[in-house]
N, C-alpha and C positions, 0 to 999 in steps of 0.2 A: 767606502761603501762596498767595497768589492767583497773584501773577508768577511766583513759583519752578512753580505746577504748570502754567501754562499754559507758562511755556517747556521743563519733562520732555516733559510726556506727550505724547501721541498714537501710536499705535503702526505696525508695518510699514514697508516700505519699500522701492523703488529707485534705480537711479540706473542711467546706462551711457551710455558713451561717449566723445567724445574731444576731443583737441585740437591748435589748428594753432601751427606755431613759425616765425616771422619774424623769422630774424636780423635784418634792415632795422631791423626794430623797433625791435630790444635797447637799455635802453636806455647813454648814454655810460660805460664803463668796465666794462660788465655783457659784453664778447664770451663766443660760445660757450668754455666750457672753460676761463673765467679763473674764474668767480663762486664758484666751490666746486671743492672736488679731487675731489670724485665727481661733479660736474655736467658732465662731460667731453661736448661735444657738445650742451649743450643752456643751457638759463638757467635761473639760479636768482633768485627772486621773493623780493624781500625784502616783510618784512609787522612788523605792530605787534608780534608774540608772537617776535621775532626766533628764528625755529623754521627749518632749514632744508626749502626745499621748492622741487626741482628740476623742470624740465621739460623733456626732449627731445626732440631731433629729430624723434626716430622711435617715438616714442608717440602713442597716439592719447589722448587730453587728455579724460575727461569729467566735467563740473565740475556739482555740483547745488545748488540753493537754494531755500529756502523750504520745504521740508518736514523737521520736527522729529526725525520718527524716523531720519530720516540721521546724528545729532545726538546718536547714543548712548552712541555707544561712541568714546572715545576713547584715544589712546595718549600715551608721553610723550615724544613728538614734535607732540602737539596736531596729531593728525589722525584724521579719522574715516572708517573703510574700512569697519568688520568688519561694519555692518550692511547695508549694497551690497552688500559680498562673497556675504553667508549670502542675502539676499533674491535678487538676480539677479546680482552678478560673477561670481560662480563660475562659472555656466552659461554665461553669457554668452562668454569668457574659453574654455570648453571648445566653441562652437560657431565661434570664432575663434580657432584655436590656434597661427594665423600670426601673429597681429597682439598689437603690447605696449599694453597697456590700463591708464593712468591713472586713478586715480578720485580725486576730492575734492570735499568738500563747503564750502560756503562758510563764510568763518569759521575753519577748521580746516584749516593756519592762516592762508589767502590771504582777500580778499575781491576783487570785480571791482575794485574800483579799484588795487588790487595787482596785479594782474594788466595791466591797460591801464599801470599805470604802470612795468612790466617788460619791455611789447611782448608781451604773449602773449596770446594767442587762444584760450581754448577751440575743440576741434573740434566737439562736443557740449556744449550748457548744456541741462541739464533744470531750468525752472522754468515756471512759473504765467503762464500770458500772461495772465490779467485785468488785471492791473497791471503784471507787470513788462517787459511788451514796452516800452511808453512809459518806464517809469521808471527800468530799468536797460539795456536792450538797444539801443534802439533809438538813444538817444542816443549811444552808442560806436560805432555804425556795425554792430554784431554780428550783425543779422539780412539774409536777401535772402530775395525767392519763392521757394521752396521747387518750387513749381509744376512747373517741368520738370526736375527729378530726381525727381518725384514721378511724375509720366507718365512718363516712359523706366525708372524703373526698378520700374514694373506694380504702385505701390500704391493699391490702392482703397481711397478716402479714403469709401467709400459703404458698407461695411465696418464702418467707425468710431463709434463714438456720436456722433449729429446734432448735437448741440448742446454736444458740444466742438470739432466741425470749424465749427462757424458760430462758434463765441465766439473761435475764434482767428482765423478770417477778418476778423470785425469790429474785430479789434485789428488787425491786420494790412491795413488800407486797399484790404479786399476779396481782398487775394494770401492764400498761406499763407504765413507766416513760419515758423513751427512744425508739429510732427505731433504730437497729441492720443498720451500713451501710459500715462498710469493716471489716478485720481478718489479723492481725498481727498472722498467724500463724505460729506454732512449726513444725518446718520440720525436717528429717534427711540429714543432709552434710556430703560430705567428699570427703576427699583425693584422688581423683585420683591418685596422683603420689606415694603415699603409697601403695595400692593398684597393681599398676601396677608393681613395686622395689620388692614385695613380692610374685605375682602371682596369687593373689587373685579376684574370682569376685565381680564386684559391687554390692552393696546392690539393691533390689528393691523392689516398693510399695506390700504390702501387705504378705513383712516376718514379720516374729513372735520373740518377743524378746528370743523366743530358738535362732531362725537362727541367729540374728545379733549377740547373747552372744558367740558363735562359731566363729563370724568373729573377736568379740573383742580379743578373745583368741589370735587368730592365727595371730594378729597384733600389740598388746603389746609384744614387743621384741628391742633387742638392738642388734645391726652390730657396733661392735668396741667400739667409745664412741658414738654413735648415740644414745637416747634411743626412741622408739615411745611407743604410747599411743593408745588403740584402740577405745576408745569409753569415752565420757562426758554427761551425761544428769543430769540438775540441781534437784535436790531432790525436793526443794520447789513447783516447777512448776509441776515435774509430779505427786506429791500430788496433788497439788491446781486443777488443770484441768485434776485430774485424767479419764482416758481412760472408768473408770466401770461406771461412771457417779452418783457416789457417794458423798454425801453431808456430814458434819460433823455435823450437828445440828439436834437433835431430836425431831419430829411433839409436840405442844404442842395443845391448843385448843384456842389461839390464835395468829395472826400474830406479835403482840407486847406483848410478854411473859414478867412477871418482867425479869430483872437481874438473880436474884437468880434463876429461873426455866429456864434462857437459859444452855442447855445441851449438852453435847457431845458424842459423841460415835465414836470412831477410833478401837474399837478391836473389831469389828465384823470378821468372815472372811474374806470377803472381804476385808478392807482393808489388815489384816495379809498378806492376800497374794499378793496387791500390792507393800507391804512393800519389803518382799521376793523376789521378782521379779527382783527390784532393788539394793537390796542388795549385791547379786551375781557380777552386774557388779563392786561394788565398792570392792569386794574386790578378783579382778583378780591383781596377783605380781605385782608392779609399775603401776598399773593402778589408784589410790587412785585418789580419785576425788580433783580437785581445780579449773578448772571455763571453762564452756567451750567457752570462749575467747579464747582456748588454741589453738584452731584450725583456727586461724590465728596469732597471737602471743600472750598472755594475761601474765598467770605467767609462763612459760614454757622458757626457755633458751636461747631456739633456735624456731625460726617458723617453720609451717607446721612440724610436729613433732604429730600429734594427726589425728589420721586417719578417726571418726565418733566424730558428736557430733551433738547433739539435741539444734537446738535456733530457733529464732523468722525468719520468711519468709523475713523479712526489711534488712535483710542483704545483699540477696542474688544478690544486682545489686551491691555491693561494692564487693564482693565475688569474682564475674564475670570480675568485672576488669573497672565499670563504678565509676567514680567521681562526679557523677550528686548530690549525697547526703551527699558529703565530704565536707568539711571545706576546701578552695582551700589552705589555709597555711598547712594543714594536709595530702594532694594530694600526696607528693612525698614520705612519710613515707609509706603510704600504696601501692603507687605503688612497694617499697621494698620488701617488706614483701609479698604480691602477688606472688614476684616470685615461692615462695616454695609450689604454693598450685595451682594444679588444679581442679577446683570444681564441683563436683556432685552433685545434691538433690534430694530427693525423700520422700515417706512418711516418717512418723516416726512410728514405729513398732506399730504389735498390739498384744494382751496379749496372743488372740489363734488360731488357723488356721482358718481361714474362717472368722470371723470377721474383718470389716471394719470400727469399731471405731475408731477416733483420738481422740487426747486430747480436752477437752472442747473448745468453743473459747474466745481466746484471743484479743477481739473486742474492735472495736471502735463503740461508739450509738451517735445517736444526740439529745439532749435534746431541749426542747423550755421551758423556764424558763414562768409562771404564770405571770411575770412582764411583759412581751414581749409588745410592742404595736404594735407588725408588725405579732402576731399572723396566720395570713393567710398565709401573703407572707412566713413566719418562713415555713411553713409546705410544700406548693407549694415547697420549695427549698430542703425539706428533699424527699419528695417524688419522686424530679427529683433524686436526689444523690441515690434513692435505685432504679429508672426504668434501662432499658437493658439499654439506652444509657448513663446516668453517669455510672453506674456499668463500663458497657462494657470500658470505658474512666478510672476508675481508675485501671483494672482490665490489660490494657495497659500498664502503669507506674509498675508493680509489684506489686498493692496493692491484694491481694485475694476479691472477691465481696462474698458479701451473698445472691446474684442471680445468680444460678448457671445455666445460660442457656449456650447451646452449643454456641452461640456470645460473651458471658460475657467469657468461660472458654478458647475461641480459640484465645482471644485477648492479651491471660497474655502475659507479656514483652513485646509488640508488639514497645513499643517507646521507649526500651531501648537497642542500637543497640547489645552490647556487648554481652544480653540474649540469642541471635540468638544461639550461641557454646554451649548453656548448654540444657539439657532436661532439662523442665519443665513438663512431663505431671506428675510426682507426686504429682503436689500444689495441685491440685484438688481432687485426690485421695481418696477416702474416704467419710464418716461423721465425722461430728466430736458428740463426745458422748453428751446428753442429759442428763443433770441435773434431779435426782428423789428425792420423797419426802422431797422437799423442803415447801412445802404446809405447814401454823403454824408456822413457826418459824423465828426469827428474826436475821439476818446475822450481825454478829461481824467480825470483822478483825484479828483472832485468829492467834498465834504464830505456823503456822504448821512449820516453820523453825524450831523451838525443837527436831523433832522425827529423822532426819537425822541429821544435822549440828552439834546441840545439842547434844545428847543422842546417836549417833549410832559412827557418825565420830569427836566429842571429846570425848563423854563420854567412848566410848567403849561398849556399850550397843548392847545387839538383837533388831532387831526389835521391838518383840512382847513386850520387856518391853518399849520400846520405846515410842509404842502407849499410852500405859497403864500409865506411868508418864504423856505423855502430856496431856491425857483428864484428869485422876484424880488431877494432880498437877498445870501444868503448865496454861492450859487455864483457870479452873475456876479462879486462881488469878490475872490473865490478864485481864479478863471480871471483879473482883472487883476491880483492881486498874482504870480501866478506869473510872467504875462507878463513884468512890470516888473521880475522879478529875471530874466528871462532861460529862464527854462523853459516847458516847453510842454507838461506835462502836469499 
C-alpha cells in the first residue's frame, strides 16, 4: 500500500506552456512530415510505451514533471491532459486564443530523454528546481538566464514569494533560470476523529513544535488493541527545506567550485539543534517513525490510526473526500479508507514562538529552454501563469500560488466543492523560510537521507554524530563517486 498510495495521491494541479521544434535536431530518418501521417510538419518522439506522440512546428510544447496530480487521468493513448486542462489549460488556451498549446506530462508517454533523443525542446518545462535544475535540465543544455526577458518584459520577481525566487537563484548560479509559479506545499493534518475520541484540541497555525510535541504525547496511546500514533514528519524533507533557512554548502570564491573544494558543514549549531528538535518526536514510546502515508493508510494496519502528520498540500482535496485527482479504478479503495479520517490542516509548526517561518518551498518553476522558437509567446504565457488571474485560477483548484494577494489567497479550494467542510486558512499562513548563503557554491544532490534514516533510525546514532559522519564521510564520497562516473551533481 505504501508505493501504490504515495505514487496516487496528492491532489490539484497545473501545468502550461510550450515548446520549441528544431528540425536540425531531428533525429536521422525522423524529417518533419515522414515520422507519422498525421505528424505532418512536426516530429514524432518515439518512447518505451510505443504510443504515438507528435510535436509541431507551430505549437507551443509545455512539458511538466514532478508533480503527481498531473498524473491522473489518463487516456488510451497513455496521455495525461485532462487534469492541466480542468486546473489551468482551459483558461490558459482561452486568454491565448492565437496560439496552439501543447501540453504533456512526463511519462505519459515521452520522458526528457525521449525528447533529447528526438531533438525536441520543450518551450515551457514546469518542474521543481530543487533538484531538477542539476539533475535533468541543466545537463541537456535546457536552461539560460531568464533575467532579461524577465526585465524587458515588466515582471516583478519582488512580487513573488521570497524564498522561491532565492531557492531558484541559488540553483541557478545566482541567474534566474526559472520563474517560481505554484507550491506544492508541506502542511500540518490531522485527525479529527482522534482528536475528538481523546479530547483533545486541534492544532493551529502558528504553534510551536513544543506545543504540537505535547499533543503528540497525549495522542500516542492505545484503547484495547487500537494503537494510535501522534505525529509523522519525514526527516529528509525537514532537513532539506529546513524552517532556519539553512544551506549545507560552504561559500567558496566561486559559483563553480572543483569537486574536491565543494564542502559541507551540518554540525554547526543550528543544524544540531534542528536535528534535536526532531529527534524528540521520534522517539516518543510507539511513536517510531515509518512514512507518513500512515495517516490515511500507508504501512500502519489499520487506517486513520495516526493523528498528525506533516506532507505536501496535493493531498488535501483527496483528503477531503474529492476524486477529482484519483485514478477513477482506484476511487473506491480510497473512498474506504476515508471513512476513518476527518481531516483538519493547518500550518506546519514553527521552531519558536513568534516566528512565522515555514519549511522552504516546495515548488513548481517554469523554464523556457535556449532552444525554444516561440521564445515570446514561451514568456507571455509564464507571466500570465504568475499574474492575479492565473494564480487566482490555480489557487482555485488547491494549488498554493506564489502571488499572495488577498484574491489569489480568498480563491483557494474555491472549485473543489468538497473543500467547502475543511478550513483552509492555514495554507497561507505564514512564510516560508528564505534560503542564506548560498552565494559561491555549487548545489550537489547530497544524501541528507544518511543523518536520520541512516545514522539515527538504523544506525542507532545521536544526532550530533549523525551530522558529523554524513559531512565527514558520507557526502564527500557521494560527491566523488558522482564525479568519477562523470556527473556533477
Amino acid at each position: 500500500m505504501k508505493g501504490k498510495f504515495a505514487r496516487r495521491l496528492l491532489a490539484s494541479a497545473i501545468a502550461v506552456l510550450l515548446l520549441g521544434w528544431a528540425p536540425q535536431a531531428a533525429v536521422a530518418g525522423q524529417k518533419a512530415g515522414t515520422a507519422a501521417d498525421d505528424c505532418t510538419d512536426g516530429v514524432n518522439v518515439p518512447n518505451r510505451y510505443n504510443k504515438p506522440f507528435c510535436v509541431k512546428k507551430d505549437e507551443i510544447f509545455i512539458f511538466a514533471a514532478n508533480y503527481k496530480p498531473f498524473e491522473a487521468s489518463v487516456d488510451d493513448q497513455r496521455q495525461a491532459g485532462a487534469v492541466f486542462d480542468t486546473v489551468i489549460g482551459n483558461k490558459l488556451r482561452q486568454a491565448f486564443p492565437n496560439l496552439k498549446i501543447k501540453y504533456a506530462t512526463w511519462d505519459y508517454p515521452v520522458r526528457y530523454e525521449d525528447l533529447q533523443a528526438a531533438g525536441v525542446v520543450p518551450d515551457i518545462i514546469l518542474d521543481n528546481p530543487y533538484q531538477r535544475i542539476a539533475r535533468d535540465l541543466k545537463p541537456r543544455g535546457w536552461v539560460q538566464d531568464m533575467t532579461p526577458m524577465i526585465q524587458q518584459g515588466g515582471l516583478d520577481l519582488s512580487k513573488l514569494n521570497q524564498g522561491a525566487v532565492e531557492q531558484v537563484k541559488s540553483r541557478s548560479a545566482g541567474k534566474m533560470y526559472g520563474v517560481p509559479v505554484f507550491e506544492n506545499d508541506y502542511v500540518l493534518y490531522y485527525n479529527k476523529k482522534i482528536f475528538d475520541k481523546f479530547g483533545v484540541k486541534y492544532p493551529k497555525s502558528g504553534m510551536t513544535y513544543d506545543q504540537v510535541y505535547r499533543l503528540a504525547k497525549k495522542l500516542t496511546r492505545q484503547v484495547g488493541t487500537d494503537a494510535y500514533k501522534g505525529y509523522m514528519q519525514h526527516p529528509d524533507t525537514y532537513l532539506q527545506y529546513n524552517q532556519s533557512g539553512l544551506y549545507p554548502f560552504v561559500p567558496t570564491d566561486s559559483w563553480t567550485p572543483k569537486p574536491e573544494d565543494a564542502k559541507v558543514d551540518l554540525t554547526t549549531p543550528g543544524w544540531e539543534e534542528l536535528g534535536d528538535n526532531l529527534d524528540r518526536f521520534l522517539t516518543i514510546p510507539h511513536n517510531g517513525f515509518t512514512t507518513v502515508d500512515d495517516f490515511l493508510k500507508g504501512d500502519m494496519s489499520r487506517p486513520g490510526h495516526l493523528a498528525m502528520a506533516v506532507d505536501t498540500l496535493s493531498r488535501l482535496p483527496t483528503y477531503a473526500g474529492s476524486n477529482v485527482f484519483i485514478k477513477p479504478d482506484d476511487a473506491p479503495e480510497y473512498d474506504e479508507l476515508r471513512k476513518s479520517i476527518d481531516v483538519g490542516v493547518t500550518s506546519i509548526p514553527v521552531l519558536k514562538k513568534g516566528s512565522k517561518a515555514t519549511y522552504q518551498p516546495n515548488q513548481t518553476a517554469a523554464f523556457i529552454p535556449p532552444q525554444s522558437s516561440h521564445q515570446q509567446d514561451a514568456f507571455n504565457i509564464v507571466k500570465w501563469l504568475v499574474s492575479e488571474q492565473g494564480q487566482t485560477e490555480l489557487s482555485s483548484h488547491a494549488i498554493k500560488g506564489v502571488l499572495q494577494t488577498p484574491a489569489v489567497e480568498d480563491s483557494f479550494g474555491k472549485a473543489i466543492p468538497e473543500l467547502s467542510k475543511v478550513d483552509t486558512s492555514g495554507v497561507y499562513w505564514g512564510s516560508n523560510a528564505v534560503l542564506k548563503n548560498y552565494q559561491n557554491t555549487k548545489y550537489w544532490d547530497i544524501p541528507m537521507y544518511k543523518v536520520f534514516r541512516q545514522h539515527v533510525l538504523t544506525d542507532g546514532m545521536d544526532v550530533s554524530s549523525a551530522l558529523s559522519v554524513a559531512e565527514k564521510e558520507d557526502i564527500p564520497a557521494y560527491i566523488k563517486a558522482q564525479t568519477d562516473a562523470g556527473l556533477d551533481w
